[in-house]
N, C-alpha and C positions, 0 to 999 in steps of 0.2 A: 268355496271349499275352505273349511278351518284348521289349520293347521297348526295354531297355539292354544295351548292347553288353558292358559290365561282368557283365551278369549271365550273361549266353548264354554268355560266354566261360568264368564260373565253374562251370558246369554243362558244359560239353562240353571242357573241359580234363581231366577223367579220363574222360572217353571217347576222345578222344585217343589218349592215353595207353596205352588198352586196346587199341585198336585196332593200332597200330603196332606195342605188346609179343607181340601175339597173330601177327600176320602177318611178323613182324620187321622187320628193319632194309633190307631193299629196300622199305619201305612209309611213304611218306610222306603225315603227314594233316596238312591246313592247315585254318587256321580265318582268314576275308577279311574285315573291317571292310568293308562299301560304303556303311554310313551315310552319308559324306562324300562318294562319289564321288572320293574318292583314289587313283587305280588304278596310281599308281606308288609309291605305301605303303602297299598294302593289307592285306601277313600282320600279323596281331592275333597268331597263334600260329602254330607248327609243331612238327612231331613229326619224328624223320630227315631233316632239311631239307638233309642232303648227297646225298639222292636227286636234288633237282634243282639243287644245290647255293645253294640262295635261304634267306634267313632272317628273323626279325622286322622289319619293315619294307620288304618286298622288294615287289617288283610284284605285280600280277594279271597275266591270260594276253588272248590276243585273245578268247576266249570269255568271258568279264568285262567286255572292250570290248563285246563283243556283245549281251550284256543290258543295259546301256545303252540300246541303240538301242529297245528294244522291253520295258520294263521289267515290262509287265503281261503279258508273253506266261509261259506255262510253260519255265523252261529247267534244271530239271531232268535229269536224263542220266545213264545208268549203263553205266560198262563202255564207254566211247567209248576211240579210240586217242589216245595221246599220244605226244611228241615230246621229247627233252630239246635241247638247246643241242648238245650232242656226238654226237647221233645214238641215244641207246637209246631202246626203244620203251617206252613206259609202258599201264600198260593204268590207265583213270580213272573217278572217276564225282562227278560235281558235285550239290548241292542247296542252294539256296537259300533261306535265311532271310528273312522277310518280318514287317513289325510290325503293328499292328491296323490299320493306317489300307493295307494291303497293299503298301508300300513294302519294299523289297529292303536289311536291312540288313547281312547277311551272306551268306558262302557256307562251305559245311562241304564239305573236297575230300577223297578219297583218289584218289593216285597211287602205283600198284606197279611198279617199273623192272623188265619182262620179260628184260631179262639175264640172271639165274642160271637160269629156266627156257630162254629156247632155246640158251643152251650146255648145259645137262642134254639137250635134245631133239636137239641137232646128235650129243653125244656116243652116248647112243640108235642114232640114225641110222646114226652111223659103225660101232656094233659089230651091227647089225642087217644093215647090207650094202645093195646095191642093186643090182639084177641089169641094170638100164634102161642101154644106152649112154650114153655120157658127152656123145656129140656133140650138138649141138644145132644150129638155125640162127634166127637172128633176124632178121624182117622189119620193117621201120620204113619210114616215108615220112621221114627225117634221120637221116645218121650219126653225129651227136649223141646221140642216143636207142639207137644201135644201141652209141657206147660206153659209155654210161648204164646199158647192161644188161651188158655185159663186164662192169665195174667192178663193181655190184652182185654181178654171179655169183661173182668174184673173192675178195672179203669174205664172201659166204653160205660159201664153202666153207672160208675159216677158222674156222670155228664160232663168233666172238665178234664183239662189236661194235667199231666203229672205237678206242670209249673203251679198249675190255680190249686193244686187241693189240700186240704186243710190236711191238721191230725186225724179228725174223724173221718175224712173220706179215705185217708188209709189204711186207718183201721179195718173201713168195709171190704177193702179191696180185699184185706188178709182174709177176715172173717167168711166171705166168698171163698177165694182158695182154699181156705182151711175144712168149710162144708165142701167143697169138691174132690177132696182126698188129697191137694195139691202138696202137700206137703210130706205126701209119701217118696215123691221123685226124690232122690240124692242129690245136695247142694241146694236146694227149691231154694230154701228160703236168703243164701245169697244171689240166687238170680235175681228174685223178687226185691231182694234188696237194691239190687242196683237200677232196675228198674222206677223205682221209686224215688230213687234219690236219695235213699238213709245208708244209715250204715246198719253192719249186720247185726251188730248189738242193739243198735236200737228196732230194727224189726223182729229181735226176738224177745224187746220188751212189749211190744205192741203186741208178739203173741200171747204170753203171760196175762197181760193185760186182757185179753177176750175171753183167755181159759178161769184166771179171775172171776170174771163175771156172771160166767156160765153157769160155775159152783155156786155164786150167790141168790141162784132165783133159788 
């Protein structure tokens, strides 16, 4: 049984190491000090720590908060969904380190940022075809939600995530909402904004910018 952080760390730093070389560079593996209950410096180690863009000394997540709470419960986990800061999805799996006296003194994480796979899957898609009408209709008890799923459908059909898209594939997003009526909801186009990542001025030059165009055929 390991009961120093120094040693766990000396032993699972070329595993690490392996791990991340093996899966590559969308694969980040952390190694969490929780000996101390420092959950706002808890990376001991990291491997491709521009996955989530965090580094040596960076935070824990709310599910590190969460063992906390119930420290002798099993919170092990594989293959759960993750979230970055910018929107891409991580696929993860957590395991907990524990010392003889069964205290939680580490956590060994891997996180794989699903971006290059479902842009490989949208591209797939794209040259596969789809025979299915385009139309849709969406039912919601709030028009909020009804533009919550425009905007999603908006982005899903750029094939990348919010992080990967260029000017032009924002553009489309707007151009999409904007033939969907989306912009009759109140506020649209600062939700839409935030969702994006701009600012609101700048997505109501990108609208200009479409209605621009529209006049010039």
């Amino acid at each position: 049984m390991i009961n120093n952080l120094d040693e766990l760390e000396a032993i699972l730093r070329p595993v690490m190491k392996a791990v991340a070389v093996a899966v590559g560079p969308h694969c980040e593996v952390v190694l969490h000090d929780l000996s101390g209950h420092d959950m706002a410096s808890s990376i001991a180690a990291i491997e491709n720590g521009h996955v989530t863009g965090r580094k040596v000394g960076g935070p824990s997540t709310n599910l590190g908060l969460e063992m906390l709470r119930e420290e002798e419960a099993d919170h092990d986990e594989f293959g759960y969904k993750g979230r970055t800061g910018d929107g891409r999805e991580l696929r993860s799996s957590s395991v907990y380190i524990r010392d003889e006296q069964g205290r939680v003194i580490a956590a060994f994480c891997i996180n794989v940022d699903m971006t290059p796979l479902q842009a490989a899957r949208a591209n797939i898609e794209h040259l596969l075809g789809d025979e299915a009408p385009e139309r849709e209709e969406i039912f919601a008890t709030d028009i909020v939600e009804v533009l919550d799923n425009l905007i999603e459908t908006a982005i899903e059909k750029t094939g990348k995530s919010v992080a990967l898209m260029t000017k032009d594939d924002k553009l489309e997003v707007l151009k999409y909402l904007d033939e969907k009526g989306a912009f009759f909801v109140k506020r649209s186009v600062d939700r839409v904004a935030r969702r994006l990542g701009v600012s609101r001025v700048t997505a109501y030059n990108y609208l200009d910018q479409l209605n621009d165009r529209r006049r010039s055929r």
